[in-house]
C-alpha positions as a printed Julia matrix, in Angstrom:
285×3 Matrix{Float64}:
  -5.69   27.14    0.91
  -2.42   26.3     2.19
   0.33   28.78    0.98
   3.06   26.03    0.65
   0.59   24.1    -1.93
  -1.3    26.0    -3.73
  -3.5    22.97   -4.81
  -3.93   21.49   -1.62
  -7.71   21.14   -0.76
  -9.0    23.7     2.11
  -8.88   22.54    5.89
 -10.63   23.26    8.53
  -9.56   24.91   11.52
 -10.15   22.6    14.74
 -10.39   24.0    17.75
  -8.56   22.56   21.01
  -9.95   18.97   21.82
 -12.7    18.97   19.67
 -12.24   18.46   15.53
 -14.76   20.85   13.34
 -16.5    18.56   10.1
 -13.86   19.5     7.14
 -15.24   22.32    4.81
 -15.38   20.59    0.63
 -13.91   22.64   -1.75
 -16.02   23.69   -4.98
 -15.04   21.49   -8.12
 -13.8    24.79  -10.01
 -11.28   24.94   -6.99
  -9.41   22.07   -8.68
  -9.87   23.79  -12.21
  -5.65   24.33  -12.49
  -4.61   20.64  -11.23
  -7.3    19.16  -13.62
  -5.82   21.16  -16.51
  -2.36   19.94  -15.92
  -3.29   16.06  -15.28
  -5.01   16.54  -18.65
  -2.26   17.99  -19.93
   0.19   15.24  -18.86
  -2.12   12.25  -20.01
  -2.16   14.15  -23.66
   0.92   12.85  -23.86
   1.28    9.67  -25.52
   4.57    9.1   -23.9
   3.71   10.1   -20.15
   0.92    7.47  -20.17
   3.52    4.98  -21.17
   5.75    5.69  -18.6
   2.89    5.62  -16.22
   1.61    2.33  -17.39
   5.41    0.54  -17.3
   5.78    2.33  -13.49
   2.4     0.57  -12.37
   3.64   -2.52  -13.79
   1.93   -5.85  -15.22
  -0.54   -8.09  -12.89
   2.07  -10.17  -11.45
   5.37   -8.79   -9.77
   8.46  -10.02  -10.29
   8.43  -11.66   -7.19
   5.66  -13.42   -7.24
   6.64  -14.65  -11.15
   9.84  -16.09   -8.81
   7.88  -17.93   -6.58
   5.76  -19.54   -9.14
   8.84  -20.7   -10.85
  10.21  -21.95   -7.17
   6.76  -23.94   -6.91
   6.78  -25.16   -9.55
  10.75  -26.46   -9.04
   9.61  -28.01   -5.54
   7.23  -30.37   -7.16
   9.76  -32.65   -9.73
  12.02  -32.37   -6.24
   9.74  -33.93   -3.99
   9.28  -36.85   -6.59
  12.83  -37.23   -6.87
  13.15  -37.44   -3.2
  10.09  -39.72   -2.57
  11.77  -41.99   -5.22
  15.06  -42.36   -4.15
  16.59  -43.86   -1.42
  16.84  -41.02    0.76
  14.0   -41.0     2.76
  14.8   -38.76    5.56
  15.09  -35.88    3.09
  10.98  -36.5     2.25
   9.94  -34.44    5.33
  11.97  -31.67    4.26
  11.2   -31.6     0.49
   7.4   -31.76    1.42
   7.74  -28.98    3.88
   9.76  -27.18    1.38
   7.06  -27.69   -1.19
   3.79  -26.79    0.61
   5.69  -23.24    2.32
   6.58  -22.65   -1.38
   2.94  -23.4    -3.12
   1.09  -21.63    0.1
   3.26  -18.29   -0.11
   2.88  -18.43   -3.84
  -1.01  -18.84   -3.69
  -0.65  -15.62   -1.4
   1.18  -13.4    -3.76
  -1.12  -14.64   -6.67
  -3.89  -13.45   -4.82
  -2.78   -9.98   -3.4
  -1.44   -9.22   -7.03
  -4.61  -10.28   -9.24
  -6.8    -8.12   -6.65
  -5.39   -5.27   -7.49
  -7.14   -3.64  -10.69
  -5.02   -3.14  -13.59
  -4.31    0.66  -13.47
  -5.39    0.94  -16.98
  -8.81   -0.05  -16.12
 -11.51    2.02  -15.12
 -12.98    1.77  -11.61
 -15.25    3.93   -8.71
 -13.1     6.15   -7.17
 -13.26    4.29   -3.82
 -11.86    1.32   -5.34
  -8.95    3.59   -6.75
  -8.49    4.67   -3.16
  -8.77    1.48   -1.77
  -5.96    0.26   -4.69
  -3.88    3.18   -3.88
  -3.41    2.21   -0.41
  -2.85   -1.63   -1.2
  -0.08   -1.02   -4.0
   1.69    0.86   -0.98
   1.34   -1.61    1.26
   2.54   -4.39   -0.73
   5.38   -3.16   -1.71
   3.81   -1.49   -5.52
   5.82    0.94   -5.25
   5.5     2.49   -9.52
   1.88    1.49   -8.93
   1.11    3.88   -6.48
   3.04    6.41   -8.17
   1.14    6.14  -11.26
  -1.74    7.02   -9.07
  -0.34   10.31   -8.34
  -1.12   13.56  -10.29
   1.37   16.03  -11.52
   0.47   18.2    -8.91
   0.57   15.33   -6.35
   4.42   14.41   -7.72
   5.54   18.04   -7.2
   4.08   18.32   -3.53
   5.76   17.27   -0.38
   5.06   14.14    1.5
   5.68   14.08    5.01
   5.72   10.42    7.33
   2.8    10.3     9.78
   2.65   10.15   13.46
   0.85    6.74   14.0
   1.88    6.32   17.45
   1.91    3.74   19.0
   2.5     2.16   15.68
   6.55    3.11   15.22
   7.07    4.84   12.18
  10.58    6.63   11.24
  10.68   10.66   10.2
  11.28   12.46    6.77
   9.77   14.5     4.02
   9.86   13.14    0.87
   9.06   14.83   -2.86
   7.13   12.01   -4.73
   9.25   12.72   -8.3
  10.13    8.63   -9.1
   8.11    5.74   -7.74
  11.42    5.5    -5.8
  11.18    8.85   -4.05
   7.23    6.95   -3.21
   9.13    3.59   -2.34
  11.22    5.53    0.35
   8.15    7.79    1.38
   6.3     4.47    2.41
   8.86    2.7     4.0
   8.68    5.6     6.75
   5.12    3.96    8.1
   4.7     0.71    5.73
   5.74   -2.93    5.23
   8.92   -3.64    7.36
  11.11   -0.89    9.23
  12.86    0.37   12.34
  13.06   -2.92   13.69
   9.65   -4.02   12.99
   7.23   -5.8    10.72
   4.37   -3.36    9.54
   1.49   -3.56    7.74
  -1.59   -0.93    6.35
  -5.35   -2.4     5.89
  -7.68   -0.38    4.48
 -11.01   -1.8     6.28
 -13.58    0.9     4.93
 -13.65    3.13    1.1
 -16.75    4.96    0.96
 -17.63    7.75   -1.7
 -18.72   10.77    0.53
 -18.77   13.31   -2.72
 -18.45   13.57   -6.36
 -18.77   16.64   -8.45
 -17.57   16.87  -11.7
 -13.99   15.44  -12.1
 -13.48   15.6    -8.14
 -14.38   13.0    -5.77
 -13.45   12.34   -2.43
 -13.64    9.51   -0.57
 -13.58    8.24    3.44
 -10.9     5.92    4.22
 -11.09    3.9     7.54
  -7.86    1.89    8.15
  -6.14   -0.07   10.18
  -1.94    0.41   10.67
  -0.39   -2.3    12.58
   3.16   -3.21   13.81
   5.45   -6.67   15.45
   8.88   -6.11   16.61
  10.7    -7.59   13.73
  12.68   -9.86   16.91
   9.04  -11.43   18.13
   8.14  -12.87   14.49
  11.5   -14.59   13.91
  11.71  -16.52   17.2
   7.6   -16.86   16.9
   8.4   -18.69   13.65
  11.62  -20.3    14.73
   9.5   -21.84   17.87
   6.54  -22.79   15.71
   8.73  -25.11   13.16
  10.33  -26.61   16.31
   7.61  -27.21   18.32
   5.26  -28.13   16.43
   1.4   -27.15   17.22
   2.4   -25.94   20.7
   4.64  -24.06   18.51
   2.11  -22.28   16.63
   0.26  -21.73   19.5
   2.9   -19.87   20.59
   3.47  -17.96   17.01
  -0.45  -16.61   17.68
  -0.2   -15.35   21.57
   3.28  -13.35   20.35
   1.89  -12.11   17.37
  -1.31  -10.45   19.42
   0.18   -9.5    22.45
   3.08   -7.96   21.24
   0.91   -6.21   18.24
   0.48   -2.11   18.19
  -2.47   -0.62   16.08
  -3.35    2.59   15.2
  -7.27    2.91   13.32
  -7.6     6.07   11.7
 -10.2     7.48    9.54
  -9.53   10.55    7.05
 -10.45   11.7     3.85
  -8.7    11.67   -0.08
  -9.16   14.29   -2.57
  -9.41   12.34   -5.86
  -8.96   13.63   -9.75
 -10.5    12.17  -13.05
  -8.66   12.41  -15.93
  -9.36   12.14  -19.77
  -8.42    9.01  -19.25
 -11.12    8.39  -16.89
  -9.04    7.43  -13.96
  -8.96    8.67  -11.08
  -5.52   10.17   -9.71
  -4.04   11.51   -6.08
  -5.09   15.24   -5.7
  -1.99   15.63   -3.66
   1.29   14.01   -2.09
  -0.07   13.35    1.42
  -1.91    9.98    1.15
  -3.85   10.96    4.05
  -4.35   15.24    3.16
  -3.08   16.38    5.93
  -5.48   14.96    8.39
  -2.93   13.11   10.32
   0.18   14.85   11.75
   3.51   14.16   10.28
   5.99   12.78   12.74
């Protein structure tokens, strides 16, 4: 047990070039972090604050762009009724971009479960990751455990996916907001982007589950998706064309697969055992 973090779950040593299968701590192991999570959720006011971090179904963001949608569509009547004709291209353009990015948000916030709600721990992995990657920044911290708020987060190495350097205590969900911008979502000159492609339970005993995450981490310099875009409105379908080939070629990835340490509470959700989303099975930079 690491001496830094007294709750951090065991590791195995790995020797040189060759990675040893990670020894599972017994559930009693956990015995202390599950007494203070329970301990915090006793607390009619903590879960409050938890639940108004994670936020409602929708974000703010995407409540904008429903409002903008819904604008667009007396404007492009206005404009198909009036004289003006040439501005009809523009208002329809303007109205599908707004309806199609607004059908986006709509989805990536209603498949995220409510926090409140009850669910396998490899779909509360699987959420975990998401609300990071989308920019759920309260979410994810509401999925953290008072143990995991009081540990220290450090930014991976992804290489060759860029990611910037720090070490970050996850106190706020902005302390978590400025943890994930290190190797999330846009950064260091480039567009980024986490997908978790695999959740599976691997072991559950007691209040302690962990689960095996496969992802993907992917990155576009931030320069190649503006002129992509720029190119693709101008010319057209050769244009889009275009958009595609830069997007791919110019694409990094990193796949990794690890494992997360997982907590039940009274509540019976399932929290963060610690501050590392990835428990220390990939490098910080």
């Amino acid at each position: 047990m690491s001496e830094d973090n007294p709750y951090a779950p065991p590791q195995a040593g790995a020797s040189e070039g060759k990675k040893k299968k990670q020894k599972r701590a017994p559930a009693g192991a956990f015995d202390e972090a599950l007494a203070r999570l329970n301990a915090h959720l006793s607390d009619p006011a903590n879960v409050a604050a938890d639940l108004e971090a994670a936020g409602g179904r929708l974000r703010p963001v995407t409540i904008g762009f429903i409002a903008a949608a819904a604008l667009m569509i007396p404007v492009l009547i206005v404009v198909s009724e009036s004289a003006k004709r040439w501005a009809m291209p523009l208002a329809l353009v303007g109205t599908i971009a707004s309806v199609l990015i607004t059908l986006v948000l709509v989805i990536v916030d209603v498949t995220l479960p409510e926090r409140k709600r009850t669910i396998p721990p490899d779909e509360a992995a699987k959420a975990f990751f998401k609300a990071m990657t989308t920019g759920r920044h309260g979410y994810a911290w509401a999925c953290l455990s008072p143990t995991a708020r009081e540990g220290t987060a450090q930014a991976p190495n992804l290489a060759p996916v860029p990611t910037t350097s720090g070490s970050f205590t996850l106190r706020t969900p902005a302390d978590m907001k400025a943890f994930t911008a290190t190797f999330t979502r846009a950064g260091a000159g480039y567009i980024r982007g986490v997908q978790v492609r695999r959740a599976s339970l691997t072991h559950e005993e007691g209040d302690v589950a962990t689960v095996e995450i496969h992802a993907l981490f992917q990155a576009w310099p931030r320069w190649a998706i503006v002129v992509a875009t720029i190119g693709s409105v101008l010319l057209g379908g050769a244009g889009v064309v275009v958009w595609l080939v830069v997007f791919m070629v110019l694409r990094k990835t990193r796949e990794a697969t690890f494992q997360k340490t997982l907590l039940r509470g009274k509540d019976g959700l399932w929290y963060a055992h610690t501050a590392d989303p990835f428990d220390g099975q990939i490098p910080p930079l």
